[in-house]
C-alpha positions as CSV (number, residue, x, y, z in Angstrom):
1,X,-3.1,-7.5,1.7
2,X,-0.5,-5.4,0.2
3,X,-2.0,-5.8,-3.8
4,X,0.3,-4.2,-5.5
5,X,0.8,-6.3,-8.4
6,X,4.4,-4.8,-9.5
7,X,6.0,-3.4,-6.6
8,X,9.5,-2.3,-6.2
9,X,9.1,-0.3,-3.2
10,X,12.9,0.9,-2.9
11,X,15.5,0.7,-6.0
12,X,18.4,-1.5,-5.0
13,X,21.1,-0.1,-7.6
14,X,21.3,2.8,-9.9
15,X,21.4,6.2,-8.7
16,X,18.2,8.1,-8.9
17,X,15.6,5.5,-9.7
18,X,11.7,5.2,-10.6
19,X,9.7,3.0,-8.6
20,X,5.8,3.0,-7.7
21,X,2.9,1.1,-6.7
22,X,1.2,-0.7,-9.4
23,X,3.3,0.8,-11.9
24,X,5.9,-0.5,-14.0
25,X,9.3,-0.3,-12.2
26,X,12.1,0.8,-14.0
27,X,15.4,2.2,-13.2
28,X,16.1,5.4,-14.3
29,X,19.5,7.3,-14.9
30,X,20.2,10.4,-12.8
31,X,18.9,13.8,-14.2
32,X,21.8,15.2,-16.0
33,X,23.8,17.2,-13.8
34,X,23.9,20.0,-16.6
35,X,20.9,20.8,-15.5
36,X,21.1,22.2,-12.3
37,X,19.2,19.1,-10.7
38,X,20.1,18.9,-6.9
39,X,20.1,15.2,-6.7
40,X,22.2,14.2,-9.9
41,X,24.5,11.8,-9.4
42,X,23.4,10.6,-6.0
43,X,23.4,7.6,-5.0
44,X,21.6,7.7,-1.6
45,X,17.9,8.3,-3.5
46,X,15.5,7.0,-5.0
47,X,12.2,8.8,-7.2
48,X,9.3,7.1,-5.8
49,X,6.8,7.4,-8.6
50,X,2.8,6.2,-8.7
51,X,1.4,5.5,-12.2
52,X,-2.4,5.8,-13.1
53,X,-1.9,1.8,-13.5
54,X,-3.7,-0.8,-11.9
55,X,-3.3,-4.2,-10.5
56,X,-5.6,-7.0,-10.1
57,X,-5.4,-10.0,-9.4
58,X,-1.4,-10.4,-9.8
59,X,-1.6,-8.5,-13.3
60,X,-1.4,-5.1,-14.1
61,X,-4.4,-3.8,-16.3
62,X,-4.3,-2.3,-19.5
63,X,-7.0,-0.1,-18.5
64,X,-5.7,2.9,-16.2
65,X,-7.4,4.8,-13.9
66,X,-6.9,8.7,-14.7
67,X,-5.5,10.8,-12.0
68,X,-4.7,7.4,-9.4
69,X,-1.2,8.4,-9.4
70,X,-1.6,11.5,-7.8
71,X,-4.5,10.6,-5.5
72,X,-1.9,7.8,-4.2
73,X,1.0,9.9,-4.1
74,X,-0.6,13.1,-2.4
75,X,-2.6,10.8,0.0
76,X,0.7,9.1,1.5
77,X,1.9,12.6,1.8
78,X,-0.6,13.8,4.1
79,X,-0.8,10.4,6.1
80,X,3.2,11.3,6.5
81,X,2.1,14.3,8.2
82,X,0.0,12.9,10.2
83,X,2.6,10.2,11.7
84,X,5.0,10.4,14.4
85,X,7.2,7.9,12.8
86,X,10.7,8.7,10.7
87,X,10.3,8.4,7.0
88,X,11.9,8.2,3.9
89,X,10.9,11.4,2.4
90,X,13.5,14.1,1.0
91,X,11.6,16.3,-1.6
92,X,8.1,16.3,-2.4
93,X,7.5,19.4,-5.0
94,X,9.3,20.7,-8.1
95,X,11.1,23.5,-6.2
96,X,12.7,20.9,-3.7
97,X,13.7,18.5,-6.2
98,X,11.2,16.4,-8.0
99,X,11.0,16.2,-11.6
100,X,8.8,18.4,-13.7
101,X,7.5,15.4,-15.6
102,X,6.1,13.7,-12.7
103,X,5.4,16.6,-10.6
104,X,2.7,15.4,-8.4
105,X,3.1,12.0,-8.5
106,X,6.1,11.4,-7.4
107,X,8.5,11.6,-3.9
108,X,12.3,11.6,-4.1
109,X,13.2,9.4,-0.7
110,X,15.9,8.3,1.0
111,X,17.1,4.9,-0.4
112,X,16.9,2.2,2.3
113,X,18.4,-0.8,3.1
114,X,14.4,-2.8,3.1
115,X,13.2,-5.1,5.0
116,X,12.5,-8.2,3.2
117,X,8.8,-7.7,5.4
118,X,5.2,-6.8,4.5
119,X,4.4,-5.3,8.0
120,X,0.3,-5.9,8.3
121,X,-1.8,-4.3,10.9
122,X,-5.7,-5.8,11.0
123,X,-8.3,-4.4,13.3
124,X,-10.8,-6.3,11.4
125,X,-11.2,-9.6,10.2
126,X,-11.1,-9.7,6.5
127,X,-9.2,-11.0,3.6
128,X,-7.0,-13.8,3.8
129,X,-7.1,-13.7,7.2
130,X,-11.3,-14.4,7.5
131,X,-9.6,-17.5,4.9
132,X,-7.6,-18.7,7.9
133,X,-9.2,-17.7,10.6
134,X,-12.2,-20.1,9.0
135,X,-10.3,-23.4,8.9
136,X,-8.2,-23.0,12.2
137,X,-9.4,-20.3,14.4
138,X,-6.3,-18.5,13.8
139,X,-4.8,-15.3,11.7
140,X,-1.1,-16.1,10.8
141,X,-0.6,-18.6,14.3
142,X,-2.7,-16.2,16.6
143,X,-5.8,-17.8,17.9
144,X,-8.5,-15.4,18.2
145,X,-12.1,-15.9,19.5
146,X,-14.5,-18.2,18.2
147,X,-17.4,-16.5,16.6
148,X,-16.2,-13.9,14.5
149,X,-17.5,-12.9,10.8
150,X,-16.0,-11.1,8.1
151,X,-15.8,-7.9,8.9
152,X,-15.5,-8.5,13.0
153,X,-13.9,-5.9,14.4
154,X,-10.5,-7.8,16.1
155,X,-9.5,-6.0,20.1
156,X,-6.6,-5.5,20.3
157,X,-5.2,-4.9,16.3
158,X,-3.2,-7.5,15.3
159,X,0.1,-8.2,13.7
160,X,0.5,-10.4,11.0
161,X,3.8,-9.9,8.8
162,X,4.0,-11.6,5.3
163,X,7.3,-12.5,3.3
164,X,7.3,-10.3,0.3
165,X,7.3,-12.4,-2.8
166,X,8.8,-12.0,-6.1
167,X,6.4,-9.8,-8.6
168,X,3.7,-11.5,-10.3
169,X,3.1,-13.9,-6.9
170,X,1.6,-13.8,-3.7
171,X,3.2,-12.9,-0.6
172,X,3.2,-14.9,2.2
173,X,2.1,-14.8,5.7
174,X,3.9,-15.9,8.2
175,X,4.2,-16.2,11.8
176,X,6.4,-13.6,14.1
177,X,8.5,-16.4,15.2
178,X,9.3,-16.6,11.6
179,X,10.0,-13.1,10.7
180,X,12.6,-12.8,13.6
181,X,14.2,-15.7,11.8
182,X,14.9,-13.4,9.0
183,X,15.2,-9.8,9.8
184,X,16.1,-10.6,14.2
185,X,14.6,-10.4,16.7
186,X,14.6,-7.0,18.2
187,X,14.1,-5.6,14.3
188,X,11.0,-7.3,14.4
189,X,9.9,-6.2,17.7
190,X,10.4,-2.6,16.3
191,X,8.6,-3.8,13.3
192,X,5.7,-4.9,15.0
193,X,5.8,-2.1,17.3
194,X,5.7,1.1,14.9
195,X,2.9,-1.2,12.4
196,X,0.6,-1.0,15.2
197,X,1.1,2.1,16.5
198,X,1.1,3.5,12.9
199,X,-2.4,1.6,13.0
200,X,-3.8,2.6,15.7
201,X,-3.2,6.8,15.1
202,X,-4.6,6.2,11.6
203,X,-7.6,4.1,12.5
204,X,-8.5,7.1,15.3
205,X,-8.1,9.7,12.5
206,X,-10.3,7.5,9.6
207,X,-12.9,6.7,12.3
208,X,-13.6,10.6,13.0
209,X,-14.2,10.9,9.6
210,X,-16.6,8.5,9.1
211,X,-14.6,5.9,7.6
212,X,-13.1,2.4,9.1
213,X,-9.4,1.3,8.5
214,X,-9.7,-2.6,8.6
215,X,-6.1,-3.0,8.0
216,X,-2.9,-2.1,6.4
217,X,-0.1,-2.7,5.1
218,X,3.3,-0.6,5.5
219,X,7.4,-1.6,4.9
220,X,10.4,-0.3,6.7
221,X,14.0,-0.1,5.5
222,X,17.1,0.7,7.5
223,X,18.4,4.3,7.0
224,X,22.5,4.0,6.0
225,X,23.1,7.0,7.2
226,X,21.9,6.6,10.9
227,X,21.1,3.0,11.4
228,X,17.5,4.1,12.2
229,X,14.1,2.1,11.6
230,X,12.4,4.4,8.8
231,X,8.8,4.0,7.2
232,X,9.0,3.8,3.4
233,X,7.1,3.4,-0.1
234,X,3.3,4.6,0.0
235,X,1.3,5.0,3.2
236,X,-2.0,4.4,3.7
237,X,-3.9,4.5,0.6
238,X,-6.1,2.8,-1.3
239,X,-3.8,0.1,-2.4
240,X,-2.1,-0.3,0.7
241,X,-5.0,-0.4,3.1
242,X,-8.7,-1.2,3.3
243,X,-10.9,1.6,3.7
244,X,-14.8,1.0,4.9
245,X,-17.6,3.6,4.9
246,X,-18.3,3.0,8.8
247,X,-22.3,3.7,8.2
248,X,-22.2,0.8,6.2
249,X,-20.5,-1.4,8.1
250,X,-21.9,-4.9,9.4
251,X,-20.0,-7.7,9.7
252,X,-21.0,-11.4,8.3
253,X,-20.9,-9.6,5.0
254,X,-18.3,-8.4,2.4
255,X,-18.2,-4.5,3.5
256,X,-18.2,-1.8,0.9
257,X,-14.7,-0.5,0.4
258,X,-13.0,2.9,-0.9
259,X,-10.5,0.4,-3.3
260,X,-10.1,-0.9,-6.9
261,X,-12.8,-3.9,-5.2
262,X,-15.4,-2.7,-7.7
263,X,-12.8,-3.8,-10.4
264,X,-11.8,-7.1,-8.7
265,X,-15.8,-7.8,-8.9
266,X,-16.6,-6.3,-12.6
267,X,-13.7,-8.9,-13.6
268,X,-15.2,-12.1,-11.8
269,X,-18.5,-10.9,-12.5
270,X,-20.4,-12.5,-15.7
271,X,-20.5,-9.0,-17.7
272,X,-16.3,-9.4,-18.3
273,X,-16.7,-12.6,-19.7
274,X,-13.3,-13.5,-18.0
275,X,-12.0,-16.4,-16.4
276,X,-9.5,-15.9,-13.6
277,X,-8.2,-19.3,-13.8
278,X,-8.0,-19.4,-17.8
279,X,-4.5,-18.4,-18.3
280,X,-5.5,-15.5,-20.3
281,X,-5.0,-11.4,-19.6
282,X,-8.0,-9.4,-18.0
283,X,-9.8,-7.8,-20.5
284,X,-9.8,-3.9,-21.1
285,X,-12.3,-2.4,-18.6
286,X,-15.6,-0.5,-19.7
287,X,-15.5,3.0,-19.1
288,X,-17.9,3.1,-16.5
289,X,-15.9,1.2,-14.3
290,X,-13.4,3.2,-14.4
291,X,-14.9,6.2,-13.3
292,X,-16.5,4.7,-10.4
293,X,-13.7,3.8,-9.0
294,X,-11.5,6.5,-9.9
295,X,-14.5,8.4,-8.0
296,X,-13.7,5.8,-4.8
297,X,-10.5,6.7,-5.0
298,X,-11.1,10.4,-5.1
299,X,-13.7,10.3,-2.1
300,X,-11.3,8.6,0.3
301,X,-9.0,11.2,-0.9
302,X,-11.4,14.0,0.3
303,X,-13.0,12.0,3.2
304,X,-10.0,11.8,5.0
305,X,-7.7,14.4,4.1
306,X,-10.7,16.7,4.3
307,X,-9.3,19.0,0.7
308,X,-10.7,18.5,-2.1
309,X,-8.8,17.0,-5.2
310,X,-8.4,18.6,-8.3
């Protein structure tokens, strides 16, 4: 879960800073407060920005996918709406404060004190967790049933935190025992708690549309200003979550998903030419590829927000 490659998430010095999923993260001077801009000099925020870049397998491609940025960006700004939960946004268009430049893909937030968490919510079994749940019966310590497949729906959701890892690695799951170790224990009770409620509003809002949301992955940060719990960095999308088309869904099988998948299996496939495990960068991708799945990425955009994107 949570495959973005080069992930910042919040900028932990500087004043207003760039940072976005699967792009590269750099920090950014202020805007120059000649100009007028309402957030020069401040401190307290951070410009959350979403390139067309994408990562696969722990590397960022050289190939982008046009328009991802804003699909990702508008997406988590809709799923904001939709979500009882307080979050890190501050301004969201040009008018309120984002930069021309970037209009549209970008999100000036609140800068939060993070938690060093990837929060996970799975309603199915997939992923690393079908890898664990194979050899013990078990997704991050919880035992679940015997018999299920990939793709096995999982009653109630489930709750399976990872430690964020340093760019360019894996995360790492870990138990909840373990993550009240680090962040305490009534944090992570409210950690757990606004994951899976978080989970369980989106997966009733996917499912009317016709689409399943297998699982997800969301952070929190502490707001400095009020002490309060506050969801940050993208929201369910496409490279935070997994998105199914429910009429094709049956488990014992991989399920087709609204995600940069198709790239994961163009890259493994024979047609690349690439080996994974040869210590050598993907190669560029064709340019069919990457209009099927900037077309994925569009239709979950229009599926589930119901507009459509131009």
């Amino acid at each position: 879960m949570g495959p973005n490659a080069d992930r910042g998430s919040q900028a932990r010095s500087g004043t207003l800073a760039a940072v976005g999923p699967n792009a590269t993260v750099e920090t950014q001077g202020s805007p120059s407060p000649a100009g007028g801009h309402p957030f020069a000099g401040r401190s307290d925020v951070v410009l959350v920005v979403a390139s067309d870049r994408l990562s696969a397998f722990d590397t960022i491609l050289a190939t982008e996918i046009p328009d991802k940025g804003r699909i990702l960006t508008q997406l988590s700004l809709w799923w904001f709406e939709q979500l009882d939960v307080p979050n890190h946004l501050v301004a969201t268009t040009v008018e309120d404060g984002v930069p021309a430049e970037v209009a549209g893909r970008a999100m000036v937030c609140k800068k939060l004190e993070m938690f060093p968490i990837e929060c996970i919510a799975r309603g199915y079994l997939t992923g690393s967790g079908l890898l664990e749940y194979r050899q013990r019966q078990t997704v991050c310590a919880l035992p679940l049933p015997a018999g299920l497949q990939d793709g096995s729906r999982l009653e109630p959701a489930i709750f399976t935190p990872s430690a964020k890892a340093e760019v360019g690695t894996h995360d790492e799951n870990i138990t909840f025992e373990t993550m009240a170790g680090t962040v305490g224990a009534e944090a992570a009770r409210t950690l757990r708690r606004l994951t899976l409620g978080i989970y369980a509003r989106a997966e009733e809002i996917a499912r009317g549309r016709g689409i399943i949301l297998a699982d997800t992955k969301v952070e929190f940060g502490t707001d400095p200003a009020t002490g309060e719990v506050t969801l940050g960095d993208e929201v369910l999308t496409p490279d935070s979550s997994r998105f199914w088309d429910a009429q094709l869904w049956k488990p014992g099988r991989a399920q087709p998903s609204f995600d940069k998948q198709y790239v994961r299996d163009w890259l493994v496939g024979p047609e690349s030419g690439w080996d994974k495990n040869g210590g050598t960068p993907p190669p560029r991708l064709p340019a069919d590829v990457v209009e099927r799945t900037r077309g994925r990425y569009v239709e979950a955009y229009q599926r589930l927000t119901g507009a459509t994107f131009s």
